[in-house]
Backbone as CSV, one residue per row, in Angstrom:
resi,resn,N_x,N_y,N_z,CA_x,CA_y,CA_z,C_x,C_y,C_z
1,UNK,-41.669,18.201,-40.489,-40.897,19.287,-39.849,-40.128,20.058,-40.911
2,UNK,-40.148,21.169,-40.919,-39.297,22.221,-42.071,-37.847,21.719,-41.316
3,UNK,-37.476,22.073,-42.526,-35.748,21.768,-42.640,-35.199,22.753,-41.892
4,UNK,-35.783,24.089,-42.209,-35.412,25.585,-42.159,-35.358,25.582,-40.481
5,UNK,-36.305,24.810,-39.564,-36.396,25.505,-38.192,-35.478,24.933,-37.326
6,UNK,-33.770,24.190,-37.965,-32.648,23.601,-37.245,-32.202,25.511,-37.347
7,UNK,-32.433,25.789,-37.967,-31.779,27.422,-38.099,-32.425,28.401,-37.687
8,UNK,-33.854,28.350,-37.402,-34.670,29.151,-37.127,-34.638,29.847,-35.764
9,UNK,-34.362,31.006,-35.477,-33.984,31.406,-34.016,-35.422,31.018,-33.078
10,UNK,-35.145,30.485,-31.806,-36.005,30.513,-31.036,-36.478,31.874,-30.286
11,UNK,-37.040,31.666,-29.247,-37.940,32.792,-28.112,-36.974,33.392,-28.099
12,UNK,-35.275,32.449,-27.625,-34.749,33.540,-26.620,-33.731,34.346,-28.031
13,UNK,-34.015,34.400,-29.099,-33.184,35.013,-29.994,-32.120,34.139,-30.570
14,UNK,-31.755,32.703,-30.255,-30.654,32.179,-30.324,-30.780,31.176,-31.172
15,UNK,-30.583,30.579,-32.307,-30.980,29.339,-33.010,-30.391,28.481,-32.086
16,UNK,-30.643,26.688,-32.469,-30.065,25.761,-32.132,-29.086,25.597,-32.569
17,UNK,-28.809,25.896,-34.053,-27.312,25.882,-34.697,-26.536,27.143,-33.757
18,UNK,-26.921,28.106,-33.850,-25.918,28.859,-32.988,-25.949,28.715,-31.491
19,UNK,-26.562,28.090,-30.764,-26.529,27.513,-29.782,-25.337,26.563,-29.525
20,UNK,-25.490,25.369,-30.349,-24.772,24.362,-30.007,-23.062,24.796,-30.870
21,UNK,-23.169,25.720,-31.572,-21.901,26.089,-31.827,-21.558,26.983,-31.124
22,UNK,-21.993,27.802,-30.238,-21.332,28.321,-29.030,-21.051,27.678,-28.119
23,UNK,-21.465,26.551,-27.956,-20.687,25.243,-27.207,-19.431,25.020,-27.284
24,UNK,-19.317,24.755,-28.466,-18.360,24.044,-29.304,-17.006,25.053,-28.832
25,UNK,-17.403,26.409,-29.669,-16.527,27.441,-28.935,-16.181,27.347,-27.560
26,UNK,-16.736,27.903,-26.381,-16.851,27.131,-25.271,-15.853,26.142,-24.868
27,UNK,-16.160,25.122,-25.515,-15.212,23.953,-25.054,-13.845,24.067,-25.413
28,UNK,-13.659,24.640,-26.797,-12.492,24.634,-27.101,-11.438,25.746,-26.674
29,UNK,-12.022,26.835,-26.150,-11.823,27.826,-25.186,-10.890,27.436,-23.816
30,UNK,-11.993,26.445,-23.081,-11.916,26.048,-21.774,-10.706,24.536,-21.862
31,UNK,-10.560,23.848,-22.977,-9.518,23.111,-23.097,-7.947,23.370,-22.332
32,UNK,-8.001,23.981,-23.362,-5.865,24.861,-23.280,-6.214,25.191,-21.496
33,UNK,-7.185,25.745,-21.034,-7.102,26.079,-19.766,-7.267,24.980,-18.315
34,UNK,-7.697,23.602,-18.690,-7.741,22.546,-18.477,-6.691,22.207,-18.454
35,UNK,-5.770,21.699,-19.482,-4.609,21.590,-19.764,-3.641,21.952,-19.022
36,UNK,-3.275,23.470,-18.572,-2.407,24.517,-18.248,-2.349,23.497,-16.554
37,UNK,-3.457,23.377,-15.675,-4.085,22.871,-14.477,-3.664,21.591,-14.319
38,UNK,-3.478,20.697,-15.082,-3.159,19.405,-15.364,-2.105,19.400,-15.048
39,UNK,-1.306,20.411,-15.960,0.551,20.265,-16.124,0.781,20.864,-15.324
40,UNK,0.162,21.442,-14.191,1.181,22.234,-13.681,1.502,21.524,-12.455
41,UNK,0.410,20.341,-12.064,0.819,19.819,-10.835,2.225,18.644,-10.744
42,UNK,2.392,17.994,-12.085,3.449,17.424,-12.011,4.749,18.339,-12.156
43,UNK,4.815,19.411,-12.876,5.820,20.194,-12.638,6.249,20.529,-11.110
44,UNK,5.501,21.079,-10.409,5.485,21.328,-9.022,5.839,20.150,-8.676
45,UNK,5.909,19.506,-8.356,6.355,18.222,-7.590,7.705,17.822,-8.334
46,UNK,7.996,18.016,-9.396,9.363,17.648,-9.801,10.067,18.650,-9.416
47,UNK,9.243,20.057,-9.071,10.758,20.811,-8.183,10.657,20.577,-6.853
48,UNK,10.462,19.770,-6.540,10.534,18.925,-4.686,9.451,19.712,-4.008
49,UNK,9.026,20.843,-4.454,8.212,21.816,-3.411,7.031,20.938,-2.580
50,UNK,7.445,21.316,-1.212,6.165,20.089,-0.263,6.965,19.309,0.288
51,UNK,8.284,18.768,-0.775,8.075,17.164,0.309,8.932,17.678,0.695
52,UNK,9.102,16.115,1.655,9.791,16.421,3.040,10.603,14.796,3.674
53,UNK,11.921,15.215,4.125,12.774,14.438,4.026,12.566,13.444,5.413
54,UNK,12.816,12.317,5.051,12.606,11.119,6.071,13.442,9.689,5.929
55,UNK,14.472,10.726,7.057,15.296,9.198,7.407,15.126,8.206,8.274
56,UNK,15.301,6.963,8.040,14.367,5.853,8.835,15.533,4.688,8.482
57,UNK,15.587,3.569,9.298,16.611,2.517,8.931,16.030,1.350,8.233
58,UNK,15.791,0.978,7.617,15.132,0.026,6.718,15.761,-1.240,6.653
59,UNK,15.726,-2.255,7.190,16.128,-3.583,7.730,17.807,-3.336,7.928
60,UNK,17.484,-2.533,8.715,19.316,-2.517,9.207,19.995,-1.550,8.784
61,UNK,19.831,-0.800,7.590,20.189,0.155,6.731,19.525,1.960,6.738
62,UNK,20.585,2.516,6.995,20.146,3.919,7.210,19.706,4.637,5.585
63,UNK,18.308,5.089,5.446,17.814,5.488,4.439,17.592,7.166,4.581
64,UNK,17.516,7.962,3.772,17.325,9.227,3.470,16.402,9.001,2.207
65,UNK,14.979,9.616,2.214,14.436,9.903,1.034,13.075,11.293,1.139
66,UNK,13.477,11.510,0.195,12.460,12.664,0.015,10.722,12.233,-0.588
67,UNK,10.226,12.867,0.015,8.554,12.376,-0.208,7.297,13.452,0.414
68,UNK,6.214,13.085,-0.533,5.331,13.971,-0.345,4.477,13.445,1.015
69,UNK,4.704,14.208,1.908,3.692,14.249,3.069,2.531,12.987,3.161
70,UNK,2.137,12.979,1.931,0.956,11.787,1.974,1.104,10.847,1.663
71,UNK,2.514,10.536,1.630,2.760,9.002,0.802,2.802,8.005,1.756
72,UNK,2.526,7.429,1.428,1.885,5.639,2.429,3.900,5.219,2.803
73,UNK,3.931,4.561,3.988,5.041,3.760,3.906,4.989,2.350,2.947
74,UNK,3.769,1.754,2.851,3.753,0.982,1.714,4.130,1.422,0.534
75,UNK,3.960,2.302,-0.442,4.443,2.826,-1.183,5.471,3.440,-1.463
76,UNK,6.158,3.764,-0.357,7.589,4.326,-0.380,8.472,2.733,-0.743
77,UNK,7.977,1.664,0.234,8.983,1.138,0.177,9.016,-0.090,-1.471
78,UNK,8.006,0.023,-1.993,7.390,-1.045,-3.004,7.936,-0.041,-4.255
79,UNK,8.057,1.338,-4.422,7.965,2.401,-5.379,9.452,3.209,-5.212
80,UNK,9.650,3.119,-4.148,10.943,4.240,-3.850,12.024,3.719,-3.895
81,UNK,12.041,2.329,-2.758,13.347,2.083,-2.388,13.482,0.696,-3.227
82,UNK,14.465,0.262,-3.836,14.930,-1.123,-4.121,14.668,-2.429,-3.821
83,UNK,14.232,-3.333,-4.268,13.964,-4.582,-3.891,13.322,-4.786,-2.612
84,UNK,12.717,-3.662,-2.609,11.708,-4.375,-1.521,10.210,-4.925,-1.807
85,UNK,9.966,-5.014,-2.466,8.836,-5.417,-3.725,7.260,-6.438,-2.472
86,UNK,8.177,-7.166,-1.246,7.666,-8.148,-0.500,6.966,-7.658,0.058
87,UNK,6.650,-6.873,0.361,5.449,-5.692,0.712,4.229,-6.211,0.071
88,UNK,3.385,-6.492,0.252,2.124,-6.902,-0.499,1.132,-5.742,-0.421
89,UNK,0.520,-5.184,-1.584,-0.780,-4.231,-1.623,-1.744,-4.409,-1.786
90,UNK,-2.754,-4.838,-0.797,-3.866,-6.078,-0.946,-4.894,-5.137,-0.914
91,UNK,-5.661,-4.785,0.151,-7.120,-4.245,-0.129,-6.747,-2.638,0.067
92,UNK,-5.248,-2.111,0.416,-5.320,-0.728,0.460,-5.971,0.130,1.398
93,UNK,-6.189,-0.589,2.194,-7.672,0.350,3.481,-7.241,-0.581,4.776
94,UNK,-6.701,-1.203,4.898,-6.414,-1.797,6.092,-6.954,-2.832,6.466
95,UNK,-7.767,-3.482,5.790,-8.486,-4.663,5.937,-7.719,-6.241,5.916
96,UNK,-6.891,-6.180,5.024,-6.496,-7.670,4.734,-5.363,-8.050,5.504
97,UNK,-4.129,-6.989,5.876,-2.967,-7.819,6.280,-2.005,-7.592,5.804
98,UNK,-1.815,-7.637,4.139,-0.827,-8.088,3.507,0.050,-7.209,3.509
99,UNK,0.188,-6.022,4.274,0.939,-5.129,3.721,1.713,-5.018,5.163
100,UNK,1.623,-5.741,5.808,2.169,-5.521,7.849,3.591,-5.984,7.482
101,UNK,4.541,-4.919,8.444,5.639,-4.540,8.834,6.200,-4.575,9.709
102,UNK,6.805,-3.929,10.394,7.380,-3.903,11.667,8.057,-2.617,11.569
103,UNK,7.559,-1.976,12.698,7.904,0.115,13.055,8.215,0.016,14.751
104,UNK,10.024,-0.168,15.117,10.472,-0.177,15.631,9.644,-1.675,16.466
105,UNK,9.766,-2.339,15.888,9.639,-3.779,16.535,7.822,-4.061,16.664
106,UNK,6.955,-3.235,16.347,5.774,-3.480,16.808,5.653,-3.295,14.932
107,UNK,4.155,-4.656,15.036,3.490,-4.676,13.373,2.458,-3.424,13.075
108,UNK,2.436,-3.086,11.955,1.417,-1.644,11.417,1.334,-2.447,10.062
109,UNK,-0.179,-1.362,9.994,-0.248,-1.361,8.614,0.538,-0.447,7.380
110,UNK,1.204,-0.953,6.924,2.048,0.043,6.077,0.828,0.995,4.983
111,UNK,0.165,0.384,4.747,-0.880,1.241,3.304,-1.510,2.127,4.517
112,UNK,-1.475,2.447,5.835,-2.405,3.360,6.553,-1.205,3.867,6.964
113,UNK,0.048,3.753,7.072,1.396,4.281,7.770,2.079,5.730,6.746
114,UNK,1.841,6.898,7.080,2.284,8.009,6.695,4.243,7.601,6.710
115,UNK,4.957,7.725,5.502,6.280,7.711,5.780,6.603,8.356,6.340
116,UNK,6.500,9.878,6.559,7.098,10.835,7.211,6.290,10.724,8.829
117,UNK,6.014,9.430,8.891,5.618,8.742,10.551,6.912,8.438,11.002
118,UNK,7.783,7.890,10.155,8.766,6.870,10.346,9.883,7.499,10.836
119,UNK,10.246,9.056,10.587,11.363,9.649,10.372,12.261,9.167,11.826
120,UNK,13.092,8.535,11.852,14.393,8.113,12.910,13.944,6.926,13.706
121,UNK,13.318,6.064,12.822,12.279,4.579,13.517,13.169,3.601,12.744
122,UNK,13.052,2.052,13.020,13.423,1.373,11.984,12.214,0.141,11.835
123,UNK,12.394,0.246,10.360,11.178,-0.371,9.624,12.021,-1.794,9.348
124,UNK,11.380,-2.666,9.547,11.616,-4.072,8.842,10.605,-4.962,8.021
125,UNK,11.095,-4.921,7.163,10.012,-5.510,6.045,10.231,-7.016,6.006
126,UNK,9.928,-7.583,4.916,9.897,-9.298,5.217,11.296,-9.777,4.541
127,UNK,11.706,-9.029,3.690,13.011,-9.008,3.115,14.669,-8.788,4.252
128,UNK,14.029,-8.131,5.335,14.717,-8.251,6.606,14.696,-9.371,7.446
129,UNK,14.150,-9.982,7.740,13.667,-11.344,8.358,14.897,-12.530,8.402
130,UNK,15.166,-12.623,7.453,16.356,-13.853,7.141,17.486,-13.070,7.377
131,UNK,18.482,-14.324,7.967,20.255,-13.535,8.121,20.930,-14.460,6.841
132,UNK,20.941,-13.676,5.625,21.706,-14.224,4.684,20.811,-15.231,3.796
133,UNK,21.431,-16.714,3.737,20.893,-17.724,3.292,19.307,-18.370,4.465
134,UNK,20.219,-18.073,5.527,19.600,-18.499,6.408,17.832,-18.024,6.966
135,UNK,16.967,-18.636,6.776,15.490,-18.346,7.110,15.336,-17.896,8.495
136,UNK,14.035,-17.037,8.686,14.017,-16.749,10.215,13.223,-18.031,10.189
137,UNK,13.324,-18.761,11.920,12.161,-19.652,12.069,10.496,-19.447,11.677
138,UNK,10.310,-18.455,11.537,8.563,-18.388,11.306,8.759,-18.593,9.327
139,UNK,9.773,-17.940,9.033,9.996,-18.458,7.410,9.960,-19.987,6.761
140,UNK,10.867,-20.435,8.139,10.818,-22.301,7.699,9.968,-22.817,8.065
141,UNK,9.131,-22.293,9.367,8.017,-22.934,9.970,6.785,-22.891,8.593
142,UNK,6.648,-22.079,7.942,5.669,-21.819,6.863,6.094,-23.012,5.688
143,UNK,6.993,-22.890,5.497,7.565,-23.993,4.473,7.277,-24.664,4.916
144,UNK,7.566,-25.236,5.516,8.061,-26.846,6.523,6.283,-27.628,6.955
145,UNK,5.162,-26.356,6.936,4.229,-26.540,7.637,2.930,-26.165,6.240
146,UNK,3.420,-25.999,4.739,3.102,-25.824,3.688,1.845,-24.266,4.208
147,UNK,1.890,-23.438,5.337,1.573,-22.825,4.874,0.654,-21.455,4.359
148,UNK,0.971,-21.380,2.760,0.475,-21.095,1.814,0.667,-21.500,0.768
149,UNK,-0.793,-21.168,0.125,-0.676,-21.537,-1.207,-0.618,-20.576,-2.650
150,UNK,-1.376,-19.648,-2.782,-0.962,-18.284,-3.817,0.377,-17.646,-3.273
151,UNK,0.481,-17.557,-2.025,1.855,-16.891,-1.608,1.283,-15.202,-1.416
152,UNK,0.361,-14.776,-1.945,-0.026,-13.192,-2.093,0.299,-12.653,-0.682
153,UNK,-0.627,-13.306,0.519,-0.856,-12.759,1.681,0.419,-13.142,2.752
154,UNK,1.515,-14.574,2.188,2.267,-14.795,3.227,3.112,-13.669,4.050
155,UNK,3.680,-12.657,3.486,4.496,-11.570,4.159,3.974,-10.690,4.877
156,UNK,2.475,-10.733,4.789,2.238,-10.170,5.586,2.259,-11.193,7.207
157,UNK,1.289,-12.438,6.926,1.296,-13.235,7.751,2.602,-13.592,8.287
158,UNK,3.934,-13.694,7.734,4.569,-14.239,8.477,5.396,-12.628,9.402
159,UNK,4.771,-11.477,8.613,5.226,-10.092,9.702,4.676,-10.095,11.045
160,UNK,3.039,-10.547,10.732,2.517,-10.503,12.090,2.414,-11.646,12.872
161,UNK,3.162,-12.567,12.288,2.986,-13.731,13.145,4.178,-14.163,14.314
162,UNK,5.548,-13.157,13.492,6.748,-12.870,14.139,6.394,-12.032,15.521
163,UNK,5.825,-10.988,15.254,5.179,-9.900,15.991,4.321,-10.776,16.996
164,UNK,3.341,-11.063,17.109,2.686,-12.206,18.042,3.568,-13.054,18.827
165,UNK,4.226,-13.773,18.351,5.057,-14.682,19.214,6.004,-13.434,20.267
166,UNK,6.307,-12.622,19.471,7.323,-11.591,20.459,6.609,-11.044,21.385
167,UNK,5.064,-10.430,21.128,4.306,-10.221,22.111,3.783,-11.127,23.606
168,UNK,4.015,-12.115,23.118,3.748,-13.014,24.195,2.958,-13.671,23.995
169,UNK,1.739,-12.942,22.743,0.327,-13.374,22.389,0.111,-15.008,21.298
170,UNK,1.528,-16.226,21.789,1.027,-16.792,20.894,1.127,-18.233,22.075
171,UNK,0.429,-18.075,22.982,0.812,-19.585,23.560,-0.501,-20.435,23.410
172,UNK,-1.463,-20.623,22.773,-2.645,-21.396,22.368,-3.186,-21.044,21.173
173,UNK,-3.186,-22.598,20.603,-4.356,-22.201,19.346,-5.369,-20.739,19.029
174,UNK,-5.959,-20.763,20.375,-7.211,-19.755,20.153,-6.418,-18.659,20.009
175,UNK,-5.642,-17.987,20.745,-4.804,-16.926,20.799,-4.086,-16.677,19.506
176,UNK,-3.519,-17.864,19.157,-2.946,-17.237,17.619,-4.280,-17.313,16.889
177,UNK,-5.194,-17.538,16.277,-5.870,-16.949,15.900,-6.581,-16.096,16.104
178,UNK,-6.599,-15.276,17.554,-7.164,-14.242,17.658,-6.436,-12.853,17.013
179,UNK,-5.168,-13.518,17.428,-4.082,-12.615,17.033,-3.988,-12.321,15.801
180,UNK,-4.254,-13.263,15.419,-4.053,-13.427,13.571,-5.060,-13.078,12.696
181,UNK,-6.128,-12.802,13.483,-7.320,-12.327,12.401,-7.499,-10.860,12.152
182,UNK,-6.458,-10.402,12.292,-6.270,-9.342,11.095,-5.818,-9.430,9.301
183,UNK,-5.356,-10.792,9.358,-4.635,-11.185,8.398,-5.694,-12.167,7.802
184,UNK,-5.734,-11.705,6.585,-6.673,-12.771,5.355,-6.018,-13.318,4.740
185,UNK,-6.483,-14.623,4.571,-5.896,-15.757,3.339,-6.855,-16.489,2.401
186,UNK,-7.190,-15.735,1.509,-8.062,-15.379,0.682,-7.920,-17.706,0.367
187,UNK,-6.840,-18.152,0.081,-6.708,-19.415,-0.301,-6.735,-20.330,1.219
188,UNK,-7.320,-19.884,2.018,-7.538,-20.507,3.338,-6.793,-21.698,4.158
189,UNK,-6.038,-20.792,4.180,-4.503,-21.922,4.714,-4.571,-21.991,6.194
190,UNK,-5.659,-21.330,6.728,-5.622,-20.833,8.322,-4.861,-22.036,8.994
191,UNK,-5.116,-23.625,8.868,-5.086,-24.330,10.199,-3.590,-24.439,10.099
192,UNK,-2.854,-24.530,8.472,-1.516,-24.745,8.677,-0.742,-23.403,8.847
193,UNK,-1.320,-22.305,8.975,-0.973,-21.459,9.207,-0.552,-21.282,10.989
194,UNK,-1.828,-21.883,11.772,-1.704,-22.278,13.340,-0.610,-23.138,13.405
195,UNK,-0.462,-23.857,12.553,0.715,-25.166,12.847,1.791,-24.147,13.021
196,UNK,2.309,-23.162,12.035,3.740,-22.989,11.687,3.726,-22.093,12.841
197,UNK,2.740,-21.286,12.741,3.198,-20.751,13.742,3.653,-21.275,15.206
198,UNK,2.797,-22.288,15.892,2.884,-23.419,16.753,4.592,-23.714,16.978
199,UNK,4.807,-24.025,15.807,6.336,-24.955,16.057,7.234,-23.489,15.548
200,UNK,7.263,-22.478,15.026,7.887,-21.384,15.319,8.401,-20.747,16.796
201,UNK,7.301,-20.499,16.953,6.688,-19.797,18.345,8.382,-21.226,19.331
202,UNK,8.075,-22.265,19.282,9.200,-23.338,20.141,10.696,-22.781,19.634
203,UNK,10.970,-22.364,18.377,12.103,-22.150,17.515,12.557,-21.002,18.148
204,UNK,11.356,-19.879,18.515,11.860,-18.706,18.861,12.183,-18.349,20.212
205,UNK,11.364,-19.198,20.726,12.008,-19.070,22.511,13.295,-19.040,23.064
């Protein structure tokens, strides 16, 4: 192959060298303008433009926070607000559990729960549950009844398991697990999971 025909213009008039260096140009052109598109969306959002304010009581406590329309209540409360961390972010799509709450006394999924759902509701997370030192019964029933074992999925389980007994939906084995199979435990704690709930469910009556 001649050396000469990397330079040699083709049919359409254009060499390959000047081809692929009009690329080059090109790209470096279209950069800075890439760039400009990038930055401008975090700017916009640091001048608040969009969001939108949502007050909600958060285990007892009256909250005010500002947020973008699409933000998950899981994420508000794991990202926004303080020590609430007990929130678990498990499969993100609604599948596993770990992320269930309580929105004015009934369980949701928080990673499918729009915050600005919440505005004048009160949310209780698992960090609400206990008065003080003191455990709610479905808290000691889990201890007491070993359980779990990673701990990942318990807050959610013990959100909806609170929720069940209040529903009415926990007076037989089969029933709490019907109830309960929204909730995964990836470390398969299910039967002592029926226990605690079992001797909860007596605690809470």
């Amino acid at each position: 192959m001649n050396p000469q025909d990397d330079a040699a213009p083709g049919r359409s008039g254009v060499s390959r060298r000047g081809f692929l260096g009009g690329g080059a140009v090109a790209a470096a052109t279209a950069a800075p303008l890439l760039a400009t598109v990038a930055d401008a969306t975090p700017a916009a959002a640091a001048e608040g433009d969009g969001l939108v304010a949502v007050r909600v009581a958060v285990n007892g406590e009256p909250v005010t926070v500002r947020v973008d329309p699409r933000a998950t209540l899981l994420d508000t409360l794991r990202e926004r607000l303080e020590d609430l961390t007990g929130t678990k972010k498990g499969c993100d799509r609604g599948q596993c559990g770990a992320c269930t709450v309580h929105v004015d006394g009934r369980r949701v999924l928080s990673c499918l729960t729009l915050m600005a759902t919440t505005d004048g509701r009160e949310v209780t997370t698992i960090e609400g549950l206990a008065d003080g030192d003191r455990l709610h019964p479905m808290q000691q029933a889990f201890v007491e009844n070993d359980a779990f074992q990673c701990g990942f999925c318990t807050s959610g389980q013990i959100m909806s398991a609170v929720a069940l007994v209040e529903e009415g939906r926990a007076n037989s084995d089969d029933e709490i697990r019907e109830g309960m199979s929204g909730n995964i435990c990836r470390c398969s704690a299910y039967p002592f999971i029926v226990d605690a709930i079992r001797d909860a469910r007596e605690a809470m009556r």
